[in-house]
ROGU-957090 format. One record per residue (C-alpha): residue number from 1; residue in three letters; chain; x, y, z. Coordinates in Angstrom, 2 decimals, padded with zeros to 5 digits. Layout:
<sites>
<drendren->NUM&seti->ALA&torza->A&u->X&v->Y&w->Z>
...
</sites>
This chain:
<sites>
<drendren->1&seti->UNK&torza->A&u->103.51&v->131.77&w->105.26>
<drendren->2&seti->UNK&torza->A&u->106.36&v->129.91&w->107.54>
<drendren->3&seti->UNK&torza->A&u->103.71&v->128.13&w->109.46>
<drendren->4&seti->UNK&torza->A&u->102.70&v->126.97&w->106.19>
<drendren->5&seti->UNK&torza->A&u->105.79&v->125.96&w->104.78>
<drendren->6&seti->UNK&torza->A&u->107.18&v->124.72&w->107.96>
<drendren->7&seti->UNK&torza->A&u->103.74&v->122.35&w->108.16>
<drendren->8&seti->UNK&torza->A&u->104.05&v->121.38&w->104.48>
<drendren->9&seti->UNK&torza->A&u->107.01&v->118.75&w->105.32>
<drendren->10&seti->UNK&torza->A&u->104.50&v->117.24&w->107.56>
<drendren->11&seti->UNK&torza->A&u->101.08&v->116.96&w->105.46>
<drendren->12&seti->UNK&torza->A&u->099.02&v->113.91&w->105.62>
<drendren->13&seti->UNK&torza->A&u->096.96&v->112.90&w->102.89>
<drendren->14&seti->UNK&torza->A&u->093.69&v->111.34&w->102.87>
<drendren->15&seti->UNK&torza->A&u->090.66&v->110.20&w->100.56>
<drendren->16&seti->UNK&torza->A&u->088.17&v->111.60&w->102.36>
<drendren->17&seti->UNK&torza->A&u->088.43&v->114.60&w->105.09>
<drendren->18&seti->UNK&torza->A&u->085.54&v->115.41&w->107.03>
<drendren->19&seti->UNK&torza->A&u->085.17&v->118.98&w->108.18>
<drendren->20&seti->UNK&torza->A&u->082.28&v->119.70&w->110.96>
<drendren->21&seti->UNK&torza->A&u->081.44&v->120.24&w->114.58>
<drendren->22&seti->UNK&torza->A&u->080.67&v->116.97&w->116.70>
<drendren->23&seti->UNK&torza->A&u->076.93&v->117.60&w->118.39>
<drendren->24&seti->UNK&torza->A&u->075.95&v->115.78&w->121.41>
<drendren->25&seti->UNK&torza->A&u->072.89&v->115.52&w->120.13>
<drendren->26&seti->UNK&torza->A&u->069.37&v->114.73&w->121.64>
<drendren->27&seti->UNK&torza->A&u->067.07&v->113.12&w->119.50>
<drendren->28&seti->UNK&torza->A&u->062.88&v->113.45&w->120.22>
<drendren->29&seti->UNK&torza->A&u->060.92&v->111.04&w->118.11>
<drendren->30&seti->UNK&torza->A&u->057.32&v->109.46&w->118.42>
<drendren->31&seti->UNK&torza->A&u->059.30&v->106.29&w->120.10>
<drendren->32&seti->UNK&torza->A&u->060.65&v->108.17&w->122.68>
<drendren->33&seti->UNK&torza->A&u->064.48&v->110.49&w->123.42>
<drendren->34&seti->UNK&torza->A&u->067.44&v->108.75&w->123.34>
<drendren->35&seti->UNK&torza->A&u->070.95&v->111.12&w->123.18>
<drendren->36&seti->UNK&torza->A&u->073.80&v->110.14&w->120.47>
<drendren->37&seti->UNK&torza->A&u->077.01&v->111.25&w->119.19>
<drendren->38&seti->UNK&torza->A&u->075.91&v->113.26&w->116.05>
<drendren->39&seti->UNK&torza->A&u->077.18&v->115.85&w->113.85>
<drendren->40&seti->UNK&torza->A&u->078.18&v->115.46&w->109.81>
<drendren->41&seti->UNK&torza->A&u->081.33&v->114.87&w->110.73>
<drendren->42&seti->UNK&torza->A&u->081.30&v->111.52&w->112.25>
<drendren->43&seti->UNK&torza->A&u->078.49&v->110.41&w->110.58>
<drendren->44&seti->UNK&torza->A&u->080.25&v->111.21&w->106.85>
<drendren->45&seti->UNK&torza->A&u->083.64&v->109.90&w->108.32>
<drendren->46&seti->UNK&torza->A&u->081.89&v->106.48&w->109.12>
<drendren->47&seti->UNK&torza->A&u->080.42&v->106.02&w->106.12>
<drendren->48&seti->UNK&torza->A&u->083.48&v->107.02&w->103.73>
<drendren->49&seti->UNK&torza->A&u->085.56&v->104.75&w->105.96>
<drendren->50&seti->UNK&torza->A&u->082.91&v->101.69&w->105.58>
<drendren->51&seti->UNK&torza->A&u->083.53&v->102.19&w->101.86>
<drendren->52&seti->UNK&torza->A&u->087.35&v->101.35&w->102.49>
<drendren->53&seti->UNK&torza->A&u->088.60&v->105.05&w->102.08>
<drendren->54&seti->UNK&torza->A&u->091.33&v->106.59&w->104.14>
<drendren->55&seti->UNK&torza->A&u->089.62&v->108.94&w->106.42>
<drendren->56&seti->UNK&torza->A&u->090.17&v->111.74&w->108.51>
<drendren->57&seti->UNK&torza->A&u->087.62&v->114.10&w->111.11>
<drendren->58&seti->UNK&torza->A&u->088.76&v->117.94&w->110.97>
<drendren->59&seti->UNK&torza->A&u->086.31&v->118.41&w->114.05>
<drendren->60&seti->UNK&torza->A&u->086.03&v->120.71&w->117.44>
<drendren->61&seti->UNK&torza->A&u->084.21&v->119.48&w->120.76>
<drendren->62&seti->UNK&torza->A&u->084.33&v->120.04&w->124.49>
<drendren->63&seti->UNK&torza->A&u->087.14&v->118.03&w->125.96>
<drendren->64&seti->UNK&torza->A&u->084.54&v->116.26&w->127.87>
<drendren->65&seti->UNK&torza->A&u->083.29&v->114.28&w->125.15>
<drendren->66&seti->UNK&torza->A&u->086.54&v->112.86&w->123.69>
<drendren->67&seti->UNK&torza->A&u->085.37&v->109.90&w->123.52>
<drendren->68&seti->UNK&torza->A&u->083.78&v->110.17&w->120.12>
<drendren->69&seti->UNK&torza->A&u->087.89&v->110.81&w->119.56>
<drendren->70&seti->UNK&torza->A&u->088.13&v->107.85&w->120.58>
<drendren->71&seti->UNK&torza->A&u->085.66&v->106.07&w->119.06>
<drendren->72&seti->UNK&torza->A&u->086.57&v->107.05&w->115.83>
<drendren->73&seti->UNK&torza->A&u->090.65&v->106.37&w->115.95>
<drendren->74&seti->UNK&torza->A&u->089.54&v->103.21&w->117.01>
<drendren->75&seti->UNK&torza->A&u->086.92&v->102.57&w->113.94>
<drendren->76&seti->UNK&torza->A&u->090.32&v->103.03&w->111.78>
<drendren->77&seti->UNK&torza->A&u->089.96&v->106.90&w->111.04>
<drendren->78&seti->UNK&torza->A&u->092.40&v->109.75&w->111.88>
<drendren->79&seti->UNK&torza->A&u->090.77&v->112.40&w->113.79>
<drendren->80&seti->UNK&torza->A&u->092.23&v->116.48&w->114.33>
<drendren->81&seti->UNK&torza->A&u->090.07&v->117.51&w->117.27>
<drendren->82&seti->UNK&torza->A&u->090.45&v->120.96&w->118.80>
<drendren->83&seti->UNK&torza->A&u->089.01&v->121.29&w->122.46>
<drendren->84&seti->UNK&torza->A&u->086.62&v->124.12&w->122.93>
<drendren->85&seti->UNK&torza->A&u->085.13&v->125.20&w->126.04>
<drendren->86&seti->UNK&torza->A&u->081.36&v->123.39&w->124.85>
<drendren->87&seti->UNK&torza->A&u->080.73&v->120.64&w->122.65>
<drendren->88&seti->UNK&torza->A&u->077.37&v->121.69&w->119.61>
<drendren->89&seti->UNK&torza->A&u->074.47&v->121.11&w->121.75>
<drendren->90&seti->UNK&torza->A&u->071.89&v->120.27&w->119.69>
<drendren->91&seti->UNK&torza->A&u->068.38&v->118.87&w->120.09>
<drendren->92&seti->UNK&torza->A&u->065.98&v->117.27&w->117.36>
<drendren->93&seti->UNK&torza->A&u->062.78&v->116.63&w->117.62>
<drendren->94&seti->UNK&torza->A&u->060.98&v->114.84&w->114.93>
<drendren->95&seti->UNK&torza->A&u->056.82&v->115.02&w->114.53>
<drendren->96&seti->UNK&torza->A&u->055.39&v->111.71&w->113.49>
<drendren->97&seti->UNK&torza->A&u->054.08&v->112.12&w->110.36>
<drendren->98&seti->UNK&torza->A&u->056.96&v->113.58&w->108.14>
<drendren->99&seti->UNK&torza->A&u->060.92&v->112.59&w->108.65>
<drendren->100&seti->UNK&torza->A&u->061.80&v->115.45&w->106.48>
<drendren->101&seti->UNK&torza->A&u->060.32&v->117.59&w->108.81>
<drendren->102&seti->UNK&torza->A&u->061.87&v->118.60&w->112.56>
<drendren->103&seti->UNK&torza->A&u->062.08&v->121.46&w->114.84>
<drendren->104&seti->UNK&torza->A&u->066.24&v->121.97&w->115.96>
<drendren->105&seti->UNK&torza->A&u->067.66&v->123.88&w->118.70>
<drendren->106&seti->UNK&torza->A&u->070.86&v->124.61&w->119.92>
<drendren->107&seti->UNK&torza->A&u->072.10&v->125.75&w->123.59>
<drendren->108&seti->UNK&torza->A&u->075.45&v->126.10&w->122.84>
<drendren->109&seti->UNK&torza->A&u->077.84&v->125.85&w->119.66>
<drendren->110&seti->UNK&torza->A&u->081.31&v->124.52&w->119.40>
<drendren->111&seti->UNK&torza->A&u->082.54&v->127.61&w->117.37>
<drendren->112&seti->UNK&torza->A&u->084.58&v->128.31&w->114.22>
<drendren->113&seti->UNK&torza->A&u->086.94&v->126.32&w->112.08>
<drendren->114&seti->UNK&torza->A&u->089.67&v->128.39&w->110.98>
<drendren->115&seti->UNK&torza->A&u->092.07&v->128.21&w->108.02>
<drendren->116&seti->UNK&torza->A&u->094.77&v->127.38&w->109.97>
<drendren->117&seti->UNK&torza->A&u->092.51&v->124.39&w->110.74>
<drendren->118&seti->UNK&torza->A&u->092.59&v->122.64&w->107.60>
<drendren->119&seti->UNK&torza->A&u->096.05&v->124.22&w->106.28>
<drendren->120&seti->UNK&torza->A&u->098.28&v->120.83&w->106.92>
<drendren->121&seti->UNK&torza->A&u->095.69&v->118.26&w->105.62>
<drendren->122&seti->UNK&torza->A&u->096.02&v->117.48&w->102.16>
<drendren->123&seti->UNK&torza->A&u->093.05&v->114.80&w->100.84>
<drendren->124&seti->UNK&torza->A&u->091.25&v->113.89&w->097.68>
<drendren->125&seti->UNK&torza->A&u->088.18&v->115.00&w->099.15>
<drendren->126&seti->UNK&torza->A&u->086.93&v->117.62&w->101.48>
<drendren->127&seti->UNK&torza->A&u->083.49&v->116.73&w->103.04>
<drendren->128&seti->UNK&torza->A&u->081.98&v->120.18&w->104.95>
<drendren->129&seti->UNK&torza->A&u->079.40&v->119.30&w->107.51>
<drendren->130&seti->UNK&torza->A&u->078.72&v->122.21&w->109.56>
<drendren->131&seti->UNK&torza->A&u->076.06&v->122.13&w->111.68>
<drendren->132&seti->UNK&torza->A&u->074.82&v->125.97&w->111.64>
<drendren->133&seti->UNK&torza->A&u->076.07&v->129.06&w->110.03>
<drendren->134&seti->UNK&torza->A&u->079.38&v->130.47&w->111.09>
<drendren->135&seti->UNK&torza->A&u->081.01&v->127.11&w->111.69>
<drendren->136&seti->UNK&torza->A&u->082.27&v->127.33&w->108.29>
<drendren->137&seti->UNK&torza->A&u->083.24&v->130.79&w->107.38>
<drendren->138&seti->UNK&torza->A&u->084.35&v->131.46&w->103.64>
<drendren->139&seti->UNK&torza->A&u->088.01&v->131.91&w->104.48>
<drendren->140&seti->UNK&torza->A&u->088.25&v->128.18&w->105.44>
<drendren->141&seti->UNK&torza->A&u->086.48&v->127.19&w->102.45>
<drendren->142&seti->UNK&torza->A&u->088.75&v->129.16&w->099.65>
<drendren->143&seti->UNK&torza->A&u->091.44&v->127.63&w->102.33>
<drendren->144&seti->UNK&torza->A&u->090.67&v->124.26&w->101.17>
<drendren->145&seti->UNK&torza->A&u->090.01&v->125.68&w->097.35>
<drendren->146&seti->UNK&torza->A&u->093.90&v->126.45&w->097.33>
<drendren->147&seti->UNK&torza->A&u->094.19&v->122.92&w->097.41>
<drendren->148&seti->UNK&torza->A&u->094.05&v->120.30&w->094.87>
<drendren->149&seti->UNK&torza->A&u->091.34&v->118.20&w->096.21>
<drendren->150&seti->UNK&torza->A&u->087.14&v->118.07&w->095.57>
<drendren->151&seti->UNK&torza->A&u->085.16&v->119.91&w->097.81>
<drendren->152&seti->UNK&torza->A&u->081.24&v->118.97&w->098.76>
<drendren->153&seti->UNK&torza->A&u->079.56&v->121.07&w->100.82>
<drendren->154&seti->UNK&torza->A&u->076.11&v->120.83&w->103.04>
<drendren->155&seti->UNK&torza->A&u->073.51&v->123.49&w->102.60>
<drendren->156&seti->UNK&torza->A&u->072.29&v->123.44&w->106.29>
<drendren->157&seti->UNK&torza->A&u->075.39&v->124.84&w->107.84>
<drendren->158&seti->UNK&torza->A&u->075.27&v->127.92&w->105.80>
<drendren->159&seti->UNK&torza->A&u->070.94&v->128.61&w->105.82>
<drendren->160&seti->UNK&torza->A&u->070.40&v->127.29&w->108.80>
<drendren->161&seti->UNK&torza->A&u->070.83&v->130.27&w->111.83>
<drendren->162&seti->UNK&torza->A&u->070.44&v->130.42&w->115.56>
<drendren->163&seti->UNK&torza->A&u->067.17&v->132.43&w->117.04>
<drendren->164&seti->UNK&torza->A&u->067.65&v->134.19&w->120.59>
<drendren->165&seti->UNK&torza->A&u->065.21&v->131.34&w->121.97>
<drendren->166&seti->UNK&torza->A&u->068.00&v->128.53&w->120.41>
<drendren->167&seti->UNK&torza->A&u->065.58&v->127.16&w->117.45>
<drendren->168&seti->UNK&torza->A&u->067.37&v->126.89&w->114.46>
<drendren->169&seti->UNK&torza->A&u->065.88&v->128.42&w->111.53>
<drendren->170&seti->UNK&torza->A&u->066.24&v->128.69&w->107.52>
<drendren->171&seti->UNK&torza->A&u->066.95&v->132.38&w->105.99>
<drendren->172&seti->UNK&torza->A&u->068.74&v->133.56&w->103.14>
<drendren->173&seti->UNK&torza->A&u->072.12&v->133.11&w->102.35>
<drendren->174&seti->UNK&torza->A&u->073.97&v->136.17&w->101.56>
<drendren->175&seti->UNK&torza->A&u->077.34&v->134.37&w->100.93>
<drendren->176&seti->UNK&torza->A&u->075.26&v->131.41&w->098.27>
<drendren->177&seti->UNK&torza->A&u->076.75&v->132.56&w->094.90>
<drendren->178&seti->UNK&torza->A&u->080.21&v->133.03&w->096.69>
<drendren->179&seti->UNK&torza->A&u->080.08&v->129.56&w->098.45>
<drendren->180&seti->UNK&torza->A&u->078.83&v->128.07&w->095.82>
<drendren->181&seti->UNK&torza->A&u->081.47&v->128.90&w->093.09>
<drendren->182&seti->UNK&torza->A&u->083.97&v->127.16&w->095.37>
<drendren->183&seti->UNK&torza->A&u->082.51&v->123.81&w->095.46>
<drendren->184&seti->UNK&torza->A&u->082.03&v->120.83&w->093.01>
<drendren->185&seti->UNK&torza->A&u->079.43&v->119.02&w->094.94>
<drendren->186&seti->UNK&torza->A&u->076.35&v->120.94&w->096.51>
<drendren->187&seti->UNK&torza->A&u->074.31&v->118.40&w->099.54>
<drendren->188&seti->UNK&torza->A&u->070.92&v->119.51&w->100.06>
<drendren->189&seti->UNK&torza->A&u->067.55&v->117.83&w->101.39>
<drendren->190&seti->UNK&torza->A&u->064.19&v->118.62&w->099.72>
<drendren->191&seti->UNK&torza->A&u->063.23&v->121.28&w->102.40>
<drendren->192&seti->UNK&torza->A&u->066.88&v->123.31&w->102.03>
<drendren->193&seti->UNK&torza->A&u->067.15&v->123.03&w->098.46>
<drendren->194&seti->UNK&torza->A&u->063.91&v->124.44&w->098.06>
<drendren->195&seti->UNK&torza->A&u->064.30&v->127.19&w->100.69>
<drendren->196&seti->UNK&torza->A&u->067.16&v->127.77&w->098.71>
<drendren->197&seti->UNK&torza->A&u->065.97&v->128.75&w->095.27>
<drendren->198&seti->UNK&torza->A&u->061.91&v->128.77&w->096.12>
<drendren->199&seti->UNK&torza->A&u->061.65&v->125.60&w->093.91>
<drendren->200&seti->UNK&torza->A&u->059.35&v->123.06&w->095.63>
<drendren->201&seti->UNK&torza->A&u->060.15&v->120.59&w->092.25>
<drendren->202&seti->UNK&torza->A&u->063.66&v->118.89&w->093.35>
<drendren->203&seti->UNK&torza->A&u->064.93&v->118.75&w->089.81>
<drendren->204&seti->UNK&torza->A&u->064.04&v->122.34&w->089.02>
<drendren->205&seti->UNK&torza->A&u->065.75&v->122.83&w->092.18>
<drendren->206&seti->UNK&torza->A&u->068.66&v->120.70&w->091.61>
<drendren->207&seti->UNK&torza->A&u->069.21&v->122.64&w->088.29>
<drendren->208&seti->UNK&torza->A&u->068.84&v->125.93&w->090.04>
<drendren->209&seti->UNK&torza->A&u->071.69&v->125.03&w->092.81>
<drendren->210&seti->UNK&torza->A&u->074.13&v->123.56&w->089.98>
<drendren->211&seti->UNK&torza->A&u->073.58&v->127.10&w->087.91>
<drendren->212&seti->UNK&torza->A&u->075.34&v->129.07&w->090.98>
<drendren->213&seti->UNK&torza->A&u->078.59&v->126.91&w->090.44>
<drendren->214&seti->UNK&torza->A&u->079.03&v->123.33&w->091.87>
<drendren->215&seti->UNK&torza->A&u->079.35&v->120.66&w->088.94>
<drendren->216&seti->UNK&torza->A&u->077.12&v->118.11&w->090.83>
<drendren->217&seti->UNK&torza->A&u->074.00&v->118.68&w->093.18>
<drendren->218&seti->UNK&torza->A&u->072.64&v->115.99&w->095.32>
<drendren->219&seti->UNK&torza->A&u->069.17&v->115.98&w->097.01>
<drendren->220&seti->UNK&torza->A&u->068.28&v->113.72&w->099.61>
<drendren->221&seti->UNK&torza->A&u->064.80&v->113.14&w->100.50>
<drendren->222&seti->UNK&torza->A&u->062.57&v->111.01&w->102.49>
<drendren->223&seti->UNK&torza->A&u->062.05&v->108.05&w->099.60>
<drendren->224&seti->UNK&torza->A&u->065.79&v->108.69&w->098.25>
<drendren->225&seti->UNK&torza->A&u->068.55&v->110.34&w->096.26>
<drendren->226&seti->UNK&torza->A&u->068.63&v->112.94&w->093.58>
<drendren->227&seti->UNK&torza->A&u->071.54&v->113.64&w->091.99>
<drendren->228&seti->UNK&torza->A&u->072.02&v->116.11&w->089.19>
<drendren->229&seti->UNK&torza->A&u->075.47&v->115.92&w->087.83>
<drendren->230&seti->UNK&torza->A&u->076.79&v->116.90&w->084.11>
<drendren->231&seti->UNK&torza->A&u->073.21&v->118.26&w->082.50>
<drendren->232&seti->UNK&torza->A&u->071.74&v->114.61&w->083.49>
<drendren->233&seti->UNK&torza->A&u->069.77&v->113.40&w->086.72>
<drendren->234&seti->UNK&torza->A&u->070.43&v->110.17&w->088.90>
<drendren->235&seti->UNK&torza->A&u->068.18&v->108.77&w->091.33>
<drendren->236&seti->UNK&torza->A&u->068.46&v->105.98&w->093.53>
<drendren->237&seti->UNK&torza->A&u->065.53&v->104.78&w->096.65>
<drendren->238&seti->UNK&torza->A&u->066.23&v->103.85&w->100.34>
<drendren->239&seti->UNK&torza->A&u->065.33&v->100.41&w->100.74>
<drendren->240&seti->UNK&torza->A&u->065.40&v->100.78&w->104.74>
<drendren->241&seti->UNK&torza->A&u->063.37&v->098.27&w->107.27>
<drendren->242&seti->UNK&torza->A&u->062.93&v->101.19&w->110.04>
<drendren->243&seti->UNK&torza->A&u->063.79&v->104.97&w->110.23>
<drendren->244&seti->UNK&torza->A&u->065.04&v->104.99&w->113.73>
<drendren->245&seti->UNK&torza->A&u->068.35&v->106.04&w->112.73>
<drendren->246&seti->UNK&torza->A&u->067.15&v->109.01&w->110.69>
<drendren->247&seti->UNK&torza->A&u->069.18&v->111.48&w->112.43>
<drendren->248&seti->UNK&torza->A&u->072.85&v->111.42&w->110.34>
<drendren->249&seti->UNK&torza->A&u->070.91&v->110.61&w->106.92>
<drendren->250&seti->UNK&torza->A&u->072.14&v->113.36&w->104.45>
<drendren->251&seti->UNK&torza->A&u->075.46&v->113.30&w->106.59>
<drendren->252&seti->UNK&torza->A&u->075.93&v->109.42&w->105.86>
<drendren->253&seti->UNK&torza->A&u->074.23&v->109.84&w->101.89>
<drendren->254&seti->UNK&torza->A&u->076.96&v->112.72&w->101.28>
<drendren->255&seti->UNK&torza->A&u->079.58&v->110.83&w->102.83>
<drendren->256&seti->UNK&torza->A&u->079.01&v->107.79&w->100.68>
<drendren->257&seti->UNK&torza->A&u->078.96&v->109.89&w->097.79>
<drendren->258&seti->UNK&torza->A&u->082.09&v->111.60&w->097.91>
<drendren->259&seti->UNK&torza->A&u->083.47&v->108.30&w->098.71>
<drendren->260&seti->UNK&torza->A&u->082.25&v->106.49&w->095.75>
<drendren->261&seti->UNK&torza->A&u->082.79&v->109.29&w->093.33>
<drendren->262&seti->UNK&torza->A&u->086.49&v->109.03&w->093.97>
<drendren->263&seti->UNK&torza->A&u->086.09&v->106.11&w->091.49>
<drendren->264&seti->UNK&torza->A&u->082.84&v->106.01&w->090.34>
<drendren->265&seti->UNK&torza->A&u->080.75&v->108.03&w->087.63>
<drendren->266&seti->UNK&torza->A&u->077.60&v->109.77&w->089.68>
<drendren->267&seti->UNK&torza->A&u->075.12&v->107.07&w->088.06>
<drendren->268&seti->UNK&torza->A&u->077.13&v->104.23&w->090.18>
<drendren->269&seti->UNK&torza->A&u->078.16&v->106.02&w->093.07>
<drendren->270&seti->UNK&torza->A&u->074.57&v->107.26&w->094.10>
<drendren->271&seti->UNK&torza->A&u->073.67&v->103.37&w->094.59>
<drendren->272&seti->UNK&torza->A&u->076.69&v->102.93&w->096.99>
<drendren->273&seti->UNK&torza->A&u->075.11&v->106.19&w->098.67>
<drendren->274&seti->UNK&torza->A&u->071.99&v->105.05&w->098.89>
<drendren->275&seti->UNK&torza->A&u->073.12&v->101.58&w->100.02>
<drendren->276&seti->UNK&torza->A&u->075.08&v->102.41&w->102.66>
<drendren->277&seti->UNK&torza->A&u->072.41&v->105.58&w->103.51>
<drendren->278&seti->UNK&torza->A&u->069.48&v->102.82&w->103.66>
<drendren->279&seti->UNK&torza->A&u->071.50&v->100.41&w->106.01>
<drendren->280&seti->UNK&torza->A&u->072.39&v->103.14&w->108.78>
<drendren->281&seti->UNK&torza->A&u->068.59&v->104.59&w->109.19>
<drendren->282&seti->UNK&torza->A&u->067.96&v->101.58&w->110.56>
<drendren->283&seti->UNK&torza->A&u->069.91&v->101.90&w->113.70>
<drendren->284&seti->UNK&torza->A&u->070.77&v->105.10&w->115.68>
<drendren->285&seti->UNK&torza->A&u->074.19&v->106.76&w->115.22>
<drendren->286&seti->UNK&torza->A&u->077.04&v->106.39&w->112.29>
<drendren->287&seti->UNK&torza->A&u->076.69&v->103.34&w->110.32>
<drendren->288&seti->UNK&torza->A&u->077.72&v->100.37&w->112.10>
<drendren->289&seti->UNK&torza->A&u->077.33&v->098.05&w->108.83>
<drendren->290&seti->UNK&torza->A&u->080.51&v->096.54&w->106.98>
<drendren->291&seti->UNK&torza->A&u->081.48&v->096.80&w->103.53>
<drendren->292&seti->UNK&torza->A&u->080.32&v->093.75&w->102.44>
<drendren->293&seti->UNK&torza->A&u->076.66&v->094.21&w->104.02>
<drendren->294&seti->UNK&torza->A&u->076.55&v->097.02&w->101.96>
<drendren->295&seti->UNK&torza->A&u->077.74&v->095.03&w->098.58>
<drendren->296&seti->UNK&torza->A&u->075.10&v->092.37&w->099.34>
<drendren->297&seti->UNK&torza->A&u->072.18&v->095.11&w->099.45>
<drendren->298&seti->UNK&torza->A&u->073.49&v->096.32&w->096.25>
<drendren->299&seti->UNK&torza->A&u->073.23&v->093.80&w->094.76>
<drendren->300&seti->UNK&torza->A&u->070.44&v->092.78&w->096.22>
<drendren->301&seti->UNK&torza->A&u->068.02&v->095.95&w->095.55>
<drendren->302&seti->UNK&torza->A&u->070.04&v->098.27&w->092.73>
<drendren->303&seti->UNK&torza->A&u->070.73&v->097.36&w->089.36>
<drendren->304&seti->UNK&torza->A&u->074.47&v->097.85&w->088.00>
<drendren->305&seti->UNK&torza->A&u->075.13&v->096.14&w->091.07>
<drendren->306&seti->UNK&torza->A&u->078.43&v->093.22&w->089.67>
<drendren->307&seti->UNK&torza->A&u->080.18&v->095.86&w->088.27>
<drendren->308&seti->UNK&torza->A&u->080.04&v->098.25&w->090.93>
<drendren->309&seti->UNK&torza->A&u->081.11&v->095.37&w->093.53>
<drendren->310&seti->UNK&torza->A&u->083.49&v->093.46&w->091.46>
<drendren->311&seti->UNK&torza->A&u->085.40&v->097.06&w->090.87>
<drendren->312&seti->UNK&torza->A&u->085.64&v->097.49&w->094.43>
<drendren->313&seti->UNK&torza->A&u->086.86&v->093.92&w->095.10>
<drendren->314&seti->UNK&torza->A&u->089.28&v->094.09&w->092.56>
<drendren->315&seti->UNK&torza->A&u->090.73&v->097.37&w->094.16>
<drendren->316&seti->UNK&torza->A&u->090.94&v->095.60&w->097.45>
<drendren->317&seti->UNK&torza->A&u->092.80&v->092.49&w->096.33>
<drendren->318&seti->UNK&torza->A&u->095.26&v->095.17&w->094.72>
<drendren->319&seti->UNK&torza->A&u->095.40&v->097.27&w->097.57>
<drendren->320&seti->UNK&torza->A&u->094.10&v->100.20&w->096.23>
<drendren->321&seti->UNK&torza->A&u->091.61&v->102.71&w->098.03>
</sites>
């Protein structure tokens, strides 16, 4: 408790916090291997911070690859980095015929956020990106509950485990209910949520997530977004010209979200999601787009589009987030 008073002079506060282990990450597609800076973290962080939020990374990573620090203080976002003795190493290989489909492994994992972690960051929104199961253990999370803030969490760092040969895998969640009651937004893709409630229909499965606790649920899937959110469903396509930057897809689409729903009912922010989501699977690694690139596709591809964009203008002219 005097750690925690002692820090509480100090707290920063944020729009949008993004909790996650960085993963050097190796990615294995039909065009050929190329390595990138990965992990939920940096990928949400990007995109809440191309929406014009105030961002920070809660993240942990080998002190060899602080440059992704680096690289994100300099993009404008505030990063909390602990050094641990190996960055996530994690490899994705992706067959040809399905992007929802891949086959992960992971040599080596960059450990544990604590509570201690996330104690002296105060934000509107927590983003959890964890990569695999035990990143995020359920201390951390009622941690953040304690906390007056909105908390979305991703469904493949809790289902997804580690095999003794290093492929990741999908099993059963003992901790789901408990999680789950924490959070107000649920991220899942088709292949989680359904290995999640044995639902292959998303919107029976989007209804079957939101029952265990979290207000809103959103699906991503190959086509687009699904977003279940007060008894009603949203959806919203990619409109992408290539899929080489799949990698960092749900990360981005969740990021977006959160970012969007600061201000936005679900029906509006799921377009700003899948905007910005449909501009970064073009291109390998976070989103590299700007604000108004992501306005003009709006407006360009989803309907709703003025008032969404004249909202956010007006807040910028004002000054507000």
């Amino acid at each position: 408790e005097g750690l925690r008073r002692t820090m509480t002079e100090e707290k920063l506060t944020f729009d949008v916090a993004t909790v996650g282990n960085y993963t050097k990450d190796t990615i294995v597609t039909a065009g050929g291997t190329l390595h990138a800076d990965g992990g939920g973290v940096t990928y949400s962080a990007h995109a809440a911070h191309t929406l014009g939020r105030k961002v920070a990374a809660i993240t942990r990573l080998s002190k060899d690859d602080f440059h992704v620090v680096r690289s994100l203080e300099l993009a404008g976002i505030t990063v909390f980095a602990t050094a641990t003795t190996s960055s996530t190493l994690m490899r994705l290989a992706y067959p040809p015929a399905n992007p929802d489909e891949r086959i992960l492994t992971v040599a080596a994992t960059a450990g544990s956020f604590t509570p201690e972690q996330v104690q002296a960051i105060d934000s509107k929104a927590f983003v959890i990106s964890p990569s695999i199961r035990g990143e995020m253990p359920i201390e951390t999370i009622q941690e953040l509950r304690s906390k007056d803030t909105l908390i979305s969490v991703d469904a493949q760092g809790f289902i997804r485990i580690r095999r003794p040969d290093n492929r990741l895998e999908h099993v059963a969640w003992p901790e789901q209910e408990e999680v789950l009651a924490l959070v107000d937004i649920h991220k899942a893709d088709v292949v989680e949520a359904e290995a999640l409630t044995g639902e292959a229909d998303m919107k029976l499965a989007a209804k079957a997530l939101s029952a265990q606790g979290p207000r809103e649920v959103v699906i991503t899937h190959r086509d687009g977004i699904l977003v279940f959110a007060d008894g009603r469903f949203f959806e919203a396509q990619f409109h992408a010209r290539s899929m080489l930057g799949r990698s960092g897809r749900g990360d981005t689409c969740v990021g977006s979200y959160v970012a969007a729903r600061l201000e936005c009912p679900p029906e509006e922010a799921i377009q700003w999601s899948a905007a910005t989501t449909s501009l970064k699977i073009e291109v390998p690694g976070p989103i590299k787009r700007t604000y108004e690139d992501i306005v003009d596709l709006i407006e360009e591809k989803y309907k709703g589009a003025h008032s969404l964009s004249e909202r956010h203008n007006r807040n910028r002219s004002t000054g507000a987030a």
